[in-house]
C-alpha positions as CSV (number, residue, x, y, z in Angstrom):
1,X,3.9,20.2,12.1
2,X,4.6,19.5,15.7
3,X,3.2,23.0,16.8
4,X,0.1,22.8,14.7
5,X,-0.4,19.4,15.9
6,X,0.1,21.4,19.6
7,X,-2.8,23.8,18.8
8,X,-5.1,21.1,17.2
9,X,-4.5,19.1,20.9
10,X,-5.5,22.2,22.9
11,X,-8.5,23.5,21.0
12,X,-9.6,19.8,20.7
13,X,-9.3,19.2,24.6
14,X,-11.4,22.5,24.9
15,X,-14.3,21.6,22.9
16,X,-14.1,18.0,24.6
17,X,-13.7,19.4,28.0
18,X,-17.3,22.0,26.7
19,X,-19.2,18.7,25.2
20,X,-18.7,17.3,28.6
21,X,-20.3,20.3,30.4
22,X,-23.0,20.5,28.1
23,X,-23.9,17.2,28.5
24,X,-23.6,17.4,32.5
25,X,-25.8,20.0,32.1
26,X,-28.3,18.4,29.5
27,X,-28.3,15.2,31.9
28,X,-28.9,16.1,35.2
29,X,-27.4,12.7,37.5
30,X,-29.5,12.2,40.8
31,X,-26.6,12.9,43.4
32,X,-28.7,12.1,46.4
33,X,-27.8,14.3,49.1
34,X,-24.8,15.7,50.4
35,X,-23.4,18.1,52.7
36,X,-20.2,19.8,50.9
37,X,-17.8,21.0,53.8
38,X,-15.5,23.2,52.3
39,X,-12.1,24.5,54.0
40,X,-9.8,25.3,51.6
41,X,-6.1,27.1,52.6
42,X,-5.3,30.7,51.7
43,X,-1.6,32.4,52.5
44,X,1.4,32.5,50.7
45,X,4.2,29.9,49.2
46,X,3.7,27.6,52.5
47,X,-0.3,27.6,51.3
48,X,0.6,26.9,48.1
49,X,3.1,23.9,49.5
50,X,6.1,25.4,47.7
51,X,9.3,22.6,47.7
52,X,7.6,20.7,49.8
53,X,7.5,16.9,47.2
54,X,4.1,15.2,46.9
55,X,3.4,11.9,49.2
56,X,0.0,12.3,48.9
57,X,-1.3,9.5,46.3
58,X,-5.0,11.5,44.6
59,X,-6.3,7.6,43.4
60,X,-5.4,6.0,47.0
61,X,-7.0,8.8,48.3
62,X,-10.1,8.9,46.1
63,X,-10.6,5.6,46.6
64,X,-10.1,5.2,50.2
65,X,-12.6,7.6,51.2
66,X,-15.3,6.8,48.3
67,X,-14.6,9.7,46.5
68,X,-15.5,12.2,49.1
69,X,-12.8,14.4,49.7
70,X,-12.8,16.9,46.3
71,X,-11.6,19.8,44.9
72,X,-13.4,23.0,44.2
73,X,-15.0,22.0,40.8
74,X,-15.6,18.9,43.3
75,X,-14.0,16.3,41.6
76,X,-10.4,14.4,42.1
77,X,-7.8,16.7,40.0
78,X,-5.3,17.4,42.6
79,X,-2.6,19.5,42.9
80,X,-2.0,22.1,39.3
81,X,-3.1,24.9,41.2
82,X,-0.9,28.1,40.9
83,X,-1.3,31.9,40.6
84,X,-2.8,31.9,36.9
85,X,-5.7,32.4,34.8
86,X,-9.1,29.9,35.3
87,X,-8.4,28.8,31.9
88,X,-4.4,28.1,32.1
89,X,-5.3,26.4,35.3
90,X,-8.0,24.6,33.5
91,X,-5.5,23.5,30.9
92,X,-2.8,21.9,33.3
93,X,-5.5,19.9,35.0
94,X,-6.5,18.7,31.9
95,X,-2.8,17.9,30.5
96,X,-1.8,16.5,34.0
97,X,0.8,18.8,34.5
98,X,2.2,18.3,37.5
99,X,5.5,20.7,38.0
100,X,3.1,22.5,40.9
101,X,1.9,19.5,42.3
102,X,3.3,19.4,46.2
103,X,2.1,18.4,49.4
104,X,-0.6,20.6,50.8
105,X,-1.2,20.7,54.3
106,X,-5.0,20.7,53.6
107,X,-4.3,16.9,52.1
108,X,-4.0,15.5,55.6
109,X,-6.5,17.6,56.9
110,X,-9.4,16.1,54.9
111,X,-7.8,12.4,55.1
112,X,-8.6,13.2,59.0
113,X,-12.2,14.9,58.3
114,X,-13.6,12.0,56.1
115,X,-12.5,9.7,58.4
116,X,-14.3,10.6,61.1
117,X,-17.2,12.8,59.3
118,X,-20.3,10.6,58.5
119,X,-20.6,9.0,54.3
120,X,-23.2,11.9,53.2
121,X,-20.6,14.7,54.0
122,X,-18.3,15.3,51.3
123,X,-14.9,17.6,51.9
124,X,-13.9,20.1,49.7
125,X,-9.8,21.5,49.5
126,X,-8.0,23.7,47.8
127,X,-5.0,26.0,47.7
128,X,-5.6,30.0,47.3
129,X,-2.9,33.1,47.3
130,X,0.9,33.5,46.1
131,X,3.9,33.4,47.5
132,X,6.7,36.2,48.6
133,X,3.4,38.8,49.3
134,X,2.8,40.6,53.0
135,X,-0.6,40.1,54.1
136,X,-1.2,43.8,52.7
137,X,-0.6,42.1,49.3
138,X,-2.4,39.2,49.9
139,X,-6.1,41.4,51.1
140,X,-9.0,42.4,48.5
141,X,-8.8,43.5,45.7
142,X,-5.6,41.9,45.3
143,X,-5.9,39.3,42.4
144,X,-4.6,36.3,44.2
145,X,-7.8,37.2,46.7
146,X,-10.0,37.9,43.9
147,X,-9.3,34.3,42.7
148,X,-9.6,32.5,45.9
149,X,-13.3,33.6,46.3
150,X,-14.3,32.6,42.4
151,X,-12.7,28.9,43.6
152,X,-15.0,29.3,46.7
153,X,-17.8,30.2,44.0
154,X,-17.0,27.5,41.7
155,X,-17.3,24.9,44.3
156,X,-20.5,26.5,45.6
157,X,-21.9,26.2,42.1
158,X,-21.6,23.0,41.2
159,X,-22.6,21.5,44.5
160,X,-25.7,23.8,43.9
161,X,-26.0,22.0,40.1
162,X,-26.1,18.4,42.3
163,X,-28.5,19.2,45.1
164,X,-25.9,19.4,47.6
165,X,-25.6,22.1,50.7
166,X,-22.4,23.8,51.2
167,X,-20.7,25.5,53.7
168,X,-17.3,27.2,54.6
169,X,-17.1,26.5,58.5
170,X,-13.4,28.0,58.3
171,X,-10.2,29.2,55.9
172,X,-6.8,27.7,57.1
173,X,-4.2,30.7,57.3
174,X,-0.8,30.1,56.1
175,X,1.2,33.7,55.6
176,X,3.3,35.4,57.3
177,X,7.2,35.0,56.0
178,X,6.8,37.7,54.0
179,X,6.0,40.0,57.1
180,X,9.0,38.8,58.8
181,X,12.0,39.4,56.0
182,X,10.3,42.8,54.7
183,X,10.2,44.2,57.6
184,X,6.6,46.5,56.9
185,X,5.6,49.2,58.6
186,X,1.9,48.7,60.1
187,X,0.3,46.4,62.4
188,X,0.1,42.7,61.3
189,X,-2.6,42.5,63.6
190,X,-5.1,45.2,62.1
191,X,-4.5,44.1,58.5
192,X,-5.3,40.7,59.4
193,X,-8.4,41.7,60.8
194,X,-9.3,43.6,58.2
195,X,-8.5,40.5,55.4
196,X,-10.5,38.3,58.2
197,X,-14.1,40.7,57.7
198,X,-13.5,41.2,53.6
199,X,-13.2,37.0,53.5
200,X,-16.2,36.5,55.8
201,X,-18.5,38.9,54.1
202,X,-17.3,37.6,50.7
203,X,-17.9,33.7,50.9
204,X,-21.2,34.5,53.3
205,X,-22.3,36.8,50.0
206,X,-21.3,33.2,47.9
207,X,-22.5,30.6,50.0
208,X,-25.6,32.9,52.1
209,X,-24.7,30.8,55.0
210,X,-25.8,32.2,58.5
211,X,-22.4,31.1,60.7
212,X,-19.4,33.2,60.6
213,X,-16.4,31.7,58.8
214,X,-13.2,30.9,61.4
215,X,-10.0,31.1,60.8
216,X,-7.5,27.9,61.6
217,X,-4.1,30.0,61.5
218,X,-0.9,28.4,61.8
219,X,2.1,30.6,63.1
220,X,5.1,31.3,61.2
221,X,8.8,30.9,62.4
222,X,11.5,31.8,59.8
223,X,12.7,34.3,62.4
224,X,16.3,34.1,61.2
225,X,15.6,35.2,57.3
226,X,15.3,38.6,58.0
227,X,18.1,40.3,56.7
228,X,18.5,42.2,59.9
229,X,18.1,39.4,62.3
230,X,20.5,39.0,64.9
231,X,20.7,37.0,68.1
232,X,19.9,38.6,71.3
233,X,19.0,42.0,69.4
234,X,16.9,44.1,71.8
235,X,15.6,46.4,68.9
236,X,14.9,43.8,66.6
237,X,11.3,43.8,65.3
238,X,11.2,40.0,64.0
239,X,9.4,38.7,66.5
240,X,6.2,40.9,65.2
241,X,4.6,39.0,63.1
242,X,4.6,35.3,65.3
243,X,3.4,37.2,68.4
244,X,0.8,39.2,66.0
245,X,-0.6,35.6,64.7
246,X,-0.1,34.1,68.5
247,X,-2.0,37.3,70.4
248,X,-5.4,36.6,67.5
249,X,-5.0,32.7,68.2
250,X,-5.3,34.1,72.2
251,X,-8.0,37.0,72.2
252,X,-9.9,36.3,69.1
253,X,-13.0,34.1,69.7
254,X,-13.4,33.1,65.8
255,X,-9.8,32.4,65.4
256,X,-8.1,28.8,65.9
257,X,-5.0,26.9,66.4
258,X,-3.1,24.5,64.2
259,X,0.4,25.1,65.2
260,X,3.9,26.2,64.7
261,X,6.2,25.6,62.0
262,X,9.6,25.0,63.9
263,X,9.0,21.2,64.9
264,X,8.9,20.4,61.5
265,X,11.9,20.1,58.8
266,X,12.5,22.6,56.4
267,X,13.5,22.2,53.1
268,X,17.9,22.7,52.3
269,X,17.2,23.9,56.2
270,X,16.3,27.1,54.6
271,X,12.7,28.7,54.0
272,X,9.8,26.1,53.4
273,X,8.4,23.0,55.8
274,X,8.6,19.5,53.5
275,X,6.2,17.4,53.5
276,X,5.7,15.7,56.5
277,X,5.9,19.0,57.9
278,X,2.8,19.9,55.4
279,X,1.1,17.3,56.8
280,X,1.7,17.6,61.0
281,X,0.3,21.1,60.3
282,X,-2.8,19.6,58.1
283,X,-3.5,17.5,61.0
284,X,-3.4,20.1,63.6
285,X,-5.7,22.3,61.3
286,X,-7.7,19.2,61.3
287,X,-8.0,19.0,65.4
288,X,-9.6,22.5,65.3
289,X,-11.8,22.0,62.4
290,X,-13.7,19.1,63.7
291,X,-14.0,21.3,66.8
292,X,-15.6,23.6,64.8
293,X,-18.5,21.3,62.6
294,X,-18.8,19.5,66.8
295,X,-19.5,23.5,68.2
296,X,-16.3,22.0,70.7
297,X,-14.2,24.3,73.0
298,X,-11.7,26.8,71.1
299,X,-8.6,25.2,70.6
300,X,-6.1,27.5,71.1
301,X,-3.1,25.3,71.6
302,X,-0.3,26.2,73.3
303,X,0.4,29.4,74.2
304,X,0.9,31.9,77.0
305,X,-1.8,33.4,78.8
306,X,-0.1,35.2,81.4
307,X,3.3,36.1,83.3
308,X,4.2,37.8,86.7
309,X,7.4,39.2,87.7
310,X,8.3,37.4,91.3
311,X,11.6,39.0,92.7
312,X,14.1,38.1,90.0
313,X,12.1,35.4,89.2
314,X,9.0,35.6,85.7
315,X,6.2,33.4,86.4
316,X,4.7,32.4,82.9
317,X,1.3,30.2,82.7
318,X,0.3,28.5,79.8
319,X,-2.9,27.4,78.0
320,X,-2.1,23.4,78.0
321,X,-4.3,21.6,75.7
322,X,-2.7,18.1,77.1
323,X,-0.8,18.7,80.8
324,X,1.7,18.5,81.6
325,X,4.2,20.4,80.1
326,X,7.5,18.9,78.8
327,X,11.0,19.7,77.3
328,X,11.4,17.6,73.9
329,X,15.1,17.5,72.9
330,X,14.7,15.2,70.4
331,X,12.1,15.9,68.0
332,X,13.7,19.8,68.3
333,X,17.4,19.9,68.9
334,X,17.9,21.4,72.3
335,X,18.5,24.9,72.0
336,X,19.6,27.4,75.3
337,X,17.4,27.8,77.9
338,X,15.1,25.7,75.8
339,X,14.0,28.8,73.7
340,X,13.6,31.1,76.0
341,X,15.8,34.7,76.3
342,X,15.1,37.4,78.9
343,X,17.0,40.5,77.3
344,X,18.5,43.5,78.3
345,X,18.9,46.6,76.3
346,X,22.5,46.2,76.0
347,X,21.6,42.8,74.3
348,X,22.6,40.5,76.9
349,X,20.4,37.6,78.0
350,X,20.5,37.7,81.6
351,X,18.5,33.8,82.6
352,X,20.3,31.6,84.8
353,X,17.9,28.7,84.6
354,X,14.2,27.4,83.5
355,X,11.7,24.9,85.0
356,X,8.5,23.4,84.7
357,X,6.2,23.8,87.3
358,X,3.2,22.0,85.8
359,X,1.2,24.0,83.3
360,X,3.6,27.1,84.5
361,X,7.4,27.7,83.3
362,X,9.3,29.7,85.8
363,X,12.4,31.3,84.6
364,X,15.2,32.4,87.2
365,X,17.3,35.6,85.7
366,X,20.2,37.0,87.6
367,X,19.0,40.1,88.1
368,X,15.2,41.7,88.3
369,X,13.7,41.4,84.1
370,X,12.1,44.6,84.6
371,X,12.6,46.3,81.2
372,X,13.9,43.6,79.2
373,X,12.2,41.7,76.6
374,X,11.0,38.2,77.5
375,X,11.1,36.0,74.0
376,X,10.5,32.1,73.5
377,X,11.7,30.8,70.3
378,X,13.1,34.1,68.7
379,X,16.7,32.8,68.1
380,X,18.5,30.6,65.8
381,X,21.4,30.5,63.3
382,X,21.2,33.3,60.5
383,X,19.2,31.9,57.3
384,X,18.6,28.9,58.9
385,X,15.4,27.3,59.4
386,X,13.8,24.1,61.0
387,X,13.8,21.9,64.4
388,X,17.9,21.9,64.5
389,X,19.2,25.3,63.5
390,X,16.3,27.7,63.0
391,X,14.3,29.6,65.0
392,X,12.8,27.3,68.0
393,X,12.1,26.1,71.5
394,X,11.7,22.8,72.8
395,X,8.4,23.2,75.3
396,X,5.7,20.9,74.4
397,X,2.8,19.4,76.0
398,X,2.0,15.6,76.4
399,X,-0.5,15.1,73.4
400,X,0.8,11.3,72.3
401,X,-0.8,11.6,68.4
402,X,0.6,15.2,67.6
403,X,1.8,17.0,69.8
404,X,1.2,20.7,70.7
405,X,4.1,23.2,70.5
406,X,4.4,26.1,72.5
407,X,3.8,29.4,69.9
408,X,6.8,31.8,69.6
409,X,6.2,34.9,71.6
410,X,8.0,38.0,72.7
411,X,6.7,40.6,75.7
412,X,7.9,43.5,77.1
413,X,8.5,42.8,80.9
């Protein structure tokens, strides 16, 4: 009884939820006009907001902003999105079924957009991708790909349906774990480029917009869950993937910042940022995507743009969104050297002390760093993650609202 009273449910919510269509369709409302600004958020688990428990309240939300922050069918059903078919998606949205409902960073994001965006614009959010892939797994024709462009459709259609224009001025990037603990064997770099040009000629082909879609790409920092990882390691190749994601952030002019992951908490201390860490990055992404719709000055955030060997001495300048720079020991437990290691090949660390001198750091080594490898943030206790005993650095800038943390890096000297 109770199953067939199960099936009756479903097939009646189906021909409610087609009645409803049909009568959308049948109907036409007068929308009046809109401008749909879509950035949605394609990577892996931290995409997808895996662990990380919901703060965000949809009806405060909806309400707050006069129902203009939406999903991609552009209405207010939040958070059952998941690696599934359209139609068992569909189903869970219907039914409320919230056991994938977490905090996406892309929540905070448009709570900062539609605040300060004018009442006609309306943004549109959602999740795209799956966790535990490589970027290889995660480019066309993979099906997680496939799916995120059909959402981008989706949304496209129906703002079409209401007289509304629609664009895609960027894609927030979350990936890269995956590239860290499975160790591949290709260039992060050229695969990402090559995800980049299928994902702009595939939503330009959907939404036959003129301006190229940006990238707002976040850096990864689970160093430490590589199964190889070990402090100090000259050979070890962990460090890739960051400095990949940190070098596009530098050279690329359609790439930009929201930040690193270390500041934040992670869940058990182990894999995945919480919330609050979901939504620092959200607002970050958020800083570079109104400087995108504003035609503002990249924001790369910070990051170093050069170095120079001075006796026994490396010279390292930085890109400093907010001078000067600082050392936080509080909001990230103070680690040695404050994150930075100059390594020889026989794995010792040979830095006697570091200094701020302004937007520059200069770091004083015992003996000349010529053929060591200079790192920042590429450390931390094995397995662990987060702002006390994974992977970080404590080199800041002086931005009061969110601060800008300095991108993990490692160079050859």
């Amino acid at each position: 009884m109770n199953k067939k009273f199960g099936l009756y449910g479903i097939i009646g919510i189906v021909i409610l939820g087609i009645s409803l269509y049909v009568y959308n369709k049948m109907y036409h409302t007068d929308y009046g006009h809109k401008v749909v600004v879509c950035i949605p958020v394609y990577g892996q688990s931290y995409a997808l907001g895996e662990e990380a428990t919901r703060l965000t309240d949809f009806d405060s939300l909806r309400i707050k902003y006069n129902g203009r922050i939406v999903t991609e069918k552009l209405d207010y059903t939040f958070g059952y999105f998941d690696h599934s078919s359209q139609f068992k998606q569909w189903i869970k949205r219907i039914l409320h079924y919230d056991k994938k409902a977490y905090e996406l960073s892309v929540y905070s994001m448009a709570e900062e957009l539609a605040s300060k965006l004018g009442e006609d614009t309306i943004v549109c959010i959602f999740p795209g991708g799956h966790g535990m892939n490589t970027i290889q797994q995660l480019m066309k024709p993979a099906e997680p790909y496939n799916k995120f462009i059909e959402e981008i459709a989706t949304a496209y259609d129906e703002a079409q349906d209401r007289g509304w224009e629609f664009i895609v001025p960027a894609v927030c990037w979350m990936q890269g774990e995956s590239d860290i603990v499975e160790y591949p064997d290709y260039d992060y770099k050229e695969y990402f480029h090559q995800m980049y040009n299928n994902l702009k000629t595939d939503i330009k082909n959907v939404t036959h917009q003129k301006n190229d879609i940006r990238i707002i790409c976040y850096q990864t920092s689970t160093i430490t869950k590589g199964l190889r990882y070990k402090p100090n390691n000259y050979d070890g190749t962990e460090a890739k993937a960051p400095t990949a994601q940190m070098e596009l952030i530098r050279d690329d002019s359609l790439i930009w910042a929201s930040g690193p992951t270390y500041s934040c908490d992670f869940v058990n201390e182990s894999l995945h940022i919480d919330a609050v860490g979901q939504q620092t990055i959200g607002k970050l992404a958020a800083r570079s995507a109104l400087g995108i719709l504003r035609n503002q000055e990249r924001n790369i955030g910070l990051l170093p743009m050069a170095y120079h060997i001075e006796g026994n001495d490396i010279r390292i300048d930085f890109n400093v969104p907010c001078p000067p720079l600082c050392f936080d020991t509080i909001q990230v437990k103070k680690i040695a050297n404050y994150g930075f290691n100059v390594i020889r090949r026989d794995g010792k660390d040979i830095i006697s002390d570091v200094e701020i001198d302004y937007n520059s750091i200069v770091i004083h080594c015992a003996e000349s760093p010529k053929n060591c490898k200079l790192r920042y943030g590429i450390n931390g206790e094995f397995l662990k993650g987060g702002r006390k005993h994974g992977s970080r650095g404590n080199l800041r800038d002086s931005e009061k609202y969110i601060s800008n943390w300095c991108l993990l890096f490692e160079f050859m000297v």
